[in-house]
C-alpha positions in Angstrom: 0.0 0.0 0.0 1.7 3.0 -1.0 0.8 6.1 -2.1 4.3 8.4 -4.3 6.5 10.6 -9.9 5.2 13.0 -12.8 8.6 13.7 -11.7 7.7 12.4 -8.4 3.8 11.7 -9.2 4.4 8.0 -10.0 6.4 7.7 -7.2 3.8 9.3 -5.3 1.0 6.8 -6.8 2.7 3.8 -7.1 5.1 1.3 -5.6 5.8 -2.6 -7.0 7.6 -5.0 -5.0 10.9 -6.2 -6.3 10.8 -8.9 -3.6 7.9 -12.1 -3.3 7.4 -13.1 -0.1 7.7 -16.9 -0.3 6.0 -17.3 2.7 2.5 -19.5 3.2 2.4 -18.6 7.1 -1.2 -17.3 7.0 -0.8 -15.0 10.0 2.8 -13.5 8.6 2.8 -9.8 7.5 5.6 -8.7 5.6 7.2 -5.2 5.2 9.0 -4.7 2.4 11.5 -1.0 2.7 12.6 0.2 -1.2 14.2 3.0 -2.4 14.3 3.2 -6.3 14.4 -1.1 -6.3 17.2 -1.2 -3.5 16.2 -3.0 -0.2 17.4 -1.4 2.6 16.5 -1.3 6.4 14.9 2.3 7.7 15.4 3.8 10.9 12.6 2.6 12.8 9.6 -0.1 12.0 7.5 -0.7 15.0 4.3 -3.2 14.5 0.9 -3.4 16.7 -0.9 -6.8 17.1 -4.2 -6.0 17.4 -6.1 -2.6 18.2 -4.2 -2.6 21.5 -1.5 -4.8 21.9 1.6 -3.2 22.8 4.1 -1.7 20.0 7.1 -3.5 19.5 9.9 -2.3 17.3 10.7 -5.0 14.8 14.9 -5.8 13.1 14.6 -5.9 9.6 17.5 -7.9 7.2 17.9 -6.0 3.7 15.0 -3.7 4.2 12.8 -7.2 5.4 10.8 -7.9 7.7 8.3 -10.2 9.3 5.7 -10.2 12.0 3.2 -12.7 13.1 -0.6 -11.0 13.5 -2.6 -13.8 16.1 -5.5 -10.6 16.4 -8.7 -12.9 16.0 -9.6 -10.8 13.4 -6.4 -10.2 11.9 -6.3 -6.7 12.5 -2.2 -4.7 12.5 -0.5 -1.4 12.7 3.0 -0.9 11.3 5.2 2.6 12.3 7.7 3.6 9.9 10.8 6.3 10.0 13.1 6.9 8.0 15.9 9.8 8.5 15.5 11.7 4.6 19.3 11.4 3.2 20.9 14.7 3.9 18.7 16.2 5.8 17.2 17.5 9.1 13.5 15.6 8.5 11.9 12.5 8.8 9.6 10.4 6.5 7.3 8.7 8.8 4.4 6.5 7.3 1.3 4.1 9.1 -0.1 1.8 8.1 -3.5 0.3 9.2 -4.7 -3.3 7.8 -6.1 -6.4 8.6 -4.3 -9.9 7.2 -7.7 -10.4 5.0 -7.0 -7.1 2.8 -3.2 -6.8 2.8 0.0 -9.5 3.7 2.3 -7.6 2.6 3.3 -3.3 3.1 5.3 -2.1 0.7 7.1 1.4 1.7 8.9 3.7 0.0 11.7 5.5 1.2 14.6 8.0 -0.5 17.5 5.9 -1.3 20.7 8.2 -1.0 21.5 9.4 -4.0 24.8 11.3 -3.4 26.9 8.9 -1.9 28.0 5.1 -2.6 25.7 4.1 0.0 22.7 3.1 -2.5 23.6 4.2 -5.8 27.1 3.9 -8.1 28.2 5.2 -11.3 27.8 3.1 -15.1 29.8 4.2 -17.9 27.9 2.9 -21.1 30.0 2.8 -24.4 28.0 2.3 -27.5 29.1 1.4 -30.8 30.8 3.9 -33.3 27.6 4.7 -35.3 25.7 5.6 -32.5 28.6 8.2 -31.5 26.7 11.4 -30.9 23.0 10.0 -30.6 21.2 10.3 -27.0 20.7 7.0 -25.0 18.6 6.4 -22.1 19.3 4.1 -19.4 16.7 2.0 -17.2 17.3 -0.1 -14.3 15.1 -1.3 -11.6 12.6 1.7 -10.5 15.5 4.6 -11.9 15.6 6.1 -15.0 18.3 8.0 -16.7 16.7 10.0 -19.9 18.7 11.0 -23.0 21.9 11.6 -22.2 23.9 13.3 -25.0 26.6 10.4 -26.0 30.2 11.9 -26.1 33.1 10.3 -27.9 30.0 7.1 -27.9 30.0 7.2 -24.0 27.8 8.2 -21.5 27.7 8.4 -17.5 25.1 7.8 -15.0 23.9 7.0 -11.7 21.7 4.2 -11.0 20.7 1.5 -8.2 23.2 -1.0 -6.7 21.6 -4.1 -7.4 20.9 -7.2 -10.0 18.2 -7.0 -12.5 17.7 -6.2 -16.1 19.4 -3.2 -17.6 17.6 -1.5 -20.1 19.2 1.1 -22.8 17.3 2.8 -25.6 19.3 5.0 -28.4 17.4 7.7 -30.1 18.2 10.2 -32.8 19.4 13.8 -30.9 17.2 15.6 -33.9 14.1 13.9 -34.2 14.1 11.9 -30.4 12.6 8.8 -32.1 14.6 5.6 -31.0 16.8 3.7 -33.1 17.9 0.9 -31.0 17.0 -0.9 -27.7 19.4 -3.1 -25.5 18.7 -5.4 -23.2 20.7 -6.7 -20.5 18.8 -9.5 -18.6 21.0 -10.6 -16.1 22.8 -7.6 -15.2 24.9 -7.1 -11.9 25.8 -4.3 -10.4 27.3 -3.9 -7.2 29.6 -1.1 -7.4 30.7 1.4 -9.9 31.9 -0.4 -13.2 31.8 -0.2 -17.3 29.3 -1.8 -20.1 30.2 -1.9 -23.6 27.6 -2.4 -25.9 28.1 -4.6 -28.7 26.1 -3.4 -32.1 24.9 -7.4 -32.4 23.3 -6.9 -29.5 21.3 -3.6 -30.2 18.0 -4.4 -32.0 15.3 -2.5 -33.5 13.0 -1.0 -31.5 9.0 -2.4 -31.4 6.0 -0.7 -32.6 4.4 2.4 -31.6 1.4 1.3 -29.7 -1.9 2.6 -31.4 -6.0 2.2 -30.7 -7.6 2.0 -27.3 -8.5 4.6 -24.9 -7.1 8.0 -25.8 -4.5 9.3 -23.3 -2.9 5.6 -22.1 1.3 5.5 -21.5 2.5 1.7 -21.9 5.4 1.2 -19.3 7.3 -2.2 -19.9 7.8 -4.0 -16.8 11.0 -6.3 -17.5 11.5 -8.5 -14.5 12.7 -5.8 -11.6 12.9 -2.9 -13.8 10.4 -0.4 -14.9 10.5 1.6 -18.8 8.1 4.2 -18.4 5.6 4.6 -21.8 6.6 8.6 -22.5 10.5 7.6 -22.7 9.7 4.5 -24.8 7.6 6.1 -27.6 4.9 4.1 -26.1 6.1 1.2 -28.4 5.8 -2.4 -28.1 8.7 -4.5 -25.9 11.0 -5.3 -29.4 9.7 -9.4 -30.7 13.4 -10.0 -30.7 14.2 -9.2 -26.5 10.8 -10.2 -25.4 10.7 -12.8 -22.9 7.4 -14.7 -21.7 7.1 -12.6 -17.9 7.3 -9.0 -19.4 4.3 -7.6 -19.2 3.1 -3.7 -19.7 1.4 -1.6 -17.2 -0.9 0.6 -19.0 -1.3 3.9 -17.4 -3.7 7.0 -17.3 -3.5 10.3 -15.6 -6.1 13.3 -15.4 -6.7 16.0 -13.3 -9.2 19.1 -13.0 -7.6 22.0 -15.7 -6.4 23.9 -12.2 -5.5 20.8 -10.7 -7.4 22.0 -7.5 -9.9 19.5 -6.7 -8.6 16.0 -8.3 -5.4 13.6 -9.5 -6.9 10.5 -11.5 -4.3 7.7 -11.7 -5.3 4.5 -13.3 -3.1 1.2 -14.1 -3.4 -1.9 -15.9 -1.3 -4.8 -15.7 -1.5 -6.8 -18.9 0.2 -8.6 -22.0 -2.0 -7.2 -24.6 -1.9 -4.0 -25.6 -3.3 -1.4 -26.4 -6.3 -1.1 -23.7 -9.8 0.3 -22.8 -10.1 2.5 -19.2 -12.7 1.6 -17.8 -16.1 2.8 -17.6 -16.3 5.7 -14.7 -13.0 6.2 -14.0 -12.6 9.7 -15.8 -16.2 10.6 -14.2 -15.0 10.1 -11.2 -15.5 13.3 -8.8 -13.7 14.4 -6.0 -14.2 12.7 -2.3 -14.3 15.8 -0.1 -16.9 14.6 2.6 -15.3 11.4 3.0 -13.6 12.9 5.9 -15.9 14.4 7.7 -14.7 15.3 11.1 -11.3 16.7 12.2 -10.3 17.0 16.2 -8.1 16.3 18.7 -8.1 13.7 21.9 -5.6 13.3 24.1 -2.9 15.9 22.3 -3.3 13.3 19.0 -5.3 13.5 15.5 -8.6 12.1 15.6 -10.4 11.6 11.9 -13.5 10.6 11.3 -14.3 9.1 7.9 -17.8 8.5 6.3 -16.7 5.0 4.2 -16.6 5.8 0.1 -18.7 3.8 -2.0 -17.5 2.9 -4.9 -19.2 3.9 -8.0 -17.7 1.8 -10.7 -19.0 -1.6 -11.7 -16.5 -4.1 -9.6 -14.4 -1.9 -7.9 -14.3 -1.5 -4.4 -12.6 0.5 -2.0 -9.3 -1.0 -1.2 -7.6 1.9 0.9 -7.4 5.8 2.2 -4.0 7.1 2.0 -4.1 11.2 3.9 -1.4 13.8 4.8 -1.3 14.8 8.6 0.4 18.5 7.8 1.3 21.1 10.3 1.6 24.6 9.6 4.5 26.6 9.1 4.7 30.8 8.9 6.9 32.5 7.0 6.5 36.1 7.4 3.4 37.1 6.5 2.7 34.0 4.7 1.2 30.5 6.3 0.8 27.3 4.4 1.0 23.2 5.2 3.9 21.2 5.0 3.2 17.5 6.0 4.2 14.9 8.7 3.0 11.9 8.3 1.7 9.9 5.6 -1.6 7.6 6.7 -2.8 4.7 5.0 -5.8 2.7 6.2 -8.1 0.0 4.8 -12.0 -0.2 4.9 -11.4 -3.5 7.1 -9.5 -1.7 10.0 -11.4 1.3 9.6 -14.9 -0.9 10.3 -12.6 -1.9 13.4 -12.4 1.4 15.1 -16.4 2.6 14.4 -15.0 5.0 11.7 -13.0 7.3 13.2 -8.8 7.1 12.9 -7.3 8.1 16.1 -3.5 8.7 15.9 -1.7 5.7 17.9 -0.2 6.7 21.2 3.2 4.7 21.1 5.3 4.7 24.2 7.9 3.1 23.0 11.4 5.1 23.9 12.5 4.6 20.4 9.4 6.6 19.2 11.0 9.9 19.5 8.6 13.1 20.4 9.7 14.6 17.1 8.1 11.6 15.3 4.3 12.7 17.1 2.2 14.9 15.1 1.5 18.5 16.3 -2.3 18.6 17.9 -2.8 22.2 15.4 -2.1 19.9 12.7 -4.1 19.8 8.6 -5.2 17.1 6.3 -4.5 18.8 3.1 -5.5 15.9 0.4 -7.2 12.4 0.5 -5.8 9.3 -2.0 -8.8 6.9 -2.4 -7.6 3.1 -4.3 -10.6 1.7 -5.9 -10.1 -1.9 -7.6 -11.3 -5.4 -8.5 -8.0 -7.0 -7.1 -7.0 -7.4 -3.6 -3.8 -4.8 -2.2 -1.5 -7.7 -2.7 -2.4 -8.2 -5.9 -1.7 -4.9 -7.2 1.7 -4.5 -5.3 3.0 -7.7 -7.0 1.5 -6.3 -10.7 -0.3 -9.5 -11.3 -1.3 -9.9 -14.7 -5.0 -8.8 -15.4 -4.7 -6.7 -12.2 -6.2 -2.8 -12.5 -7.0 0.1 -10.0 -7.1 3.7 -9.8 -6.2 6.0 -7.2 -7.6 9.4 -7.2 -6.7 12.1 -5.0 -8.9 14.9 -3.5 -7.9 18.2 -2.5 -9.6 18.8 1.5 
């Protein structure tokens, strides 16, 4: 459950697992940390058993870990902090579920950009043709858009990790491709070269026509994502294809002032091109779903008044909200947020409706990570799908939802 990229809209939106959990432990919850596709361990994960069982802080191994739920009706919290890389704040996120709607939390945190800790440096050599063309690089959940080749080399930063490598030459001039590459087995632990032989660039695919007007294909190779506006929205090439790629179709719309709503839908499939469907771009914004705001015992108290779905098969799968406080500068006020909320329908049926902020005791829950009691909800994410949570973290094929925000 995740809600962060249009620069950072998709990021925003979106997160995919680049970990299964193997596990068939029917009580097991697992909380996955990623940062651009790297798995790394955050600050602090605490976990609740229950409405009130006690808070225990929880030891992750490569951004892992695992907790046992034995709540008769399955119901969990999960705490997470995470100290933003070069800087003085925090990224804290809750989450609120029961085992029946969601297994397994997927959060996304910065990975560090500027030092060796997460990310290292590829130099990419292309063959003599292709000297002074542009090339883009893709691997895992980072992308490195057309970089000007020099002496038929380019530099980037990207993700430590193993995965497929993706690389797409286009024309400086005319920024249509002219070859795609395909590294499906590529490691990359630390700071290193790839030279690019010209048998294995290939022509690039199709351009993807028909379907509903305003759809972006994204290839999803394995671990790494090739987002539909840097691909020319063209077909994975017949001659790199392999049987698990799949594309994610995806649509985003907003209000002209982009005031009152963010439409973001997905579609995991293997045939393209695709219809939205019906109701999704009628959808209108959700600002009485919260209908109460207050404060009980120095913590947020929200109460909600449940969204019902209006399109055929989809149901409410979660609320994601900002808790925000409010900062003066001079003359001028405005909200800069906290604490990122998610919550299911399940857990919310739990508590009567109404979200009260958890009051965690634990000595490793610092006072800065409380929210402040004059605090603001500022926007409201709604998922609506046919597919469970779990489902649409692990892109299941056939799998489709849309999250649409509201501005409070």
């Amino acid at each position: 459950m995740d809600v962060r990229y249009f620069g950072n809209i998709f990021y925003y939106l979106f997160l995919y697992s680049c970990v299964s959990p193997t596990t068939t432990n029917s009580k097991e919850v697992t909380i996955i940390i990623d940062r651009s596709g790297i798995n790394r361990n955050a600050t602090l994960i605490l976990a609740q058993d229950g409405l009130n069982g006690d808070w225990k802080e929880l030891t992750g191994t490569n951004g892992i870990y695992k907790f046992n739920v034995n709540d008769p009706d399955g119901v969990y919290s999960v705490a997470a902090v995470d100290d933003i890389p070069h800087s003085d704040y925090k990224d804290i996120q809750l989450f609120h579920s029961t085992l029946a709607e969601e297994k397994t939390v997927n959060i996304a945190f910065s990975p560090d950009y500027n030092t060796d800790t997460d990310f290292a440096t590829l130099t990419v050599y292309v063959p003599t043709p292709y000297a002074t063309a542009n090339i883009s690089v893709f691997f895992l959940k980072k992308h490195e858009p057309n970089y000007r080749l020099e002496d038929a080399s380019a530099t980037v930063r990207i993700p430590k990790g193993r995965g497929e490598l993706v690389a797409i030459i286009s024309d400086p001039d005319l920024w249509s491709p002219l070859k795609v590459y395909v590294n499906r087995d590529f490691d990359f632990p630390s700071s290193k070269s790839l030279n690019i032989a010209s048998s294995d660039l290939k022509d690039p695919g199709e351009g993807i026509t028909g379907g509903s007007d305003g759809v972006l294909y994204n290839w999803i190779l394995g671990k790494t994502l090739v987002p539909g506006h840097l691909n020319w929205n063209a077909t994975i090439p017949e001659t790199l294809i392999n049987s698990p790629d799949k594309y994610m179709a995806e649509y985003m719309g907003w209000d002209l002032d982009w005031t009152n709503i963010f439409i973001s839908w997905w579609k995991v499939t293997k045939d393209v091109p695709v219809t939205i469907k019906d109701g999704v771009k009628e959808l209108s914004p959700a600002t009485t779903t919260i209908s109460a705001t207050a404060v009980e015992n120095n913590l947020p108290e929200i109460t909600f008044d449940p969204y019902t779905s209006p399109i055929s098969e989809y149901k409410t799968r979660y609320y994601s909200f900002d808790i925000s406080k409010k900062v003066t500068i001079g003359d001028y006020t405005y909200p800069s947020q906290t604490h990122s909320i998610f919550i299911t329908p399940g857990y919310l049926a739990k508590v009567g409706n109404v979200y009260k902020f958890p009051n965690i005791t634990l000595s490793a829950w610092k006072d800065e990570y409380k929210p402040v009691t004059d605090y603001v909800v500022q926007s409201l994410g709604i998922c609506l799908s046919p597919n469970t949570i779990d489902e649409i973290n692990s892109l299941k094929v056939g799998t489709e939802w849309v999250i649409f925000n509201s501005t409070l």
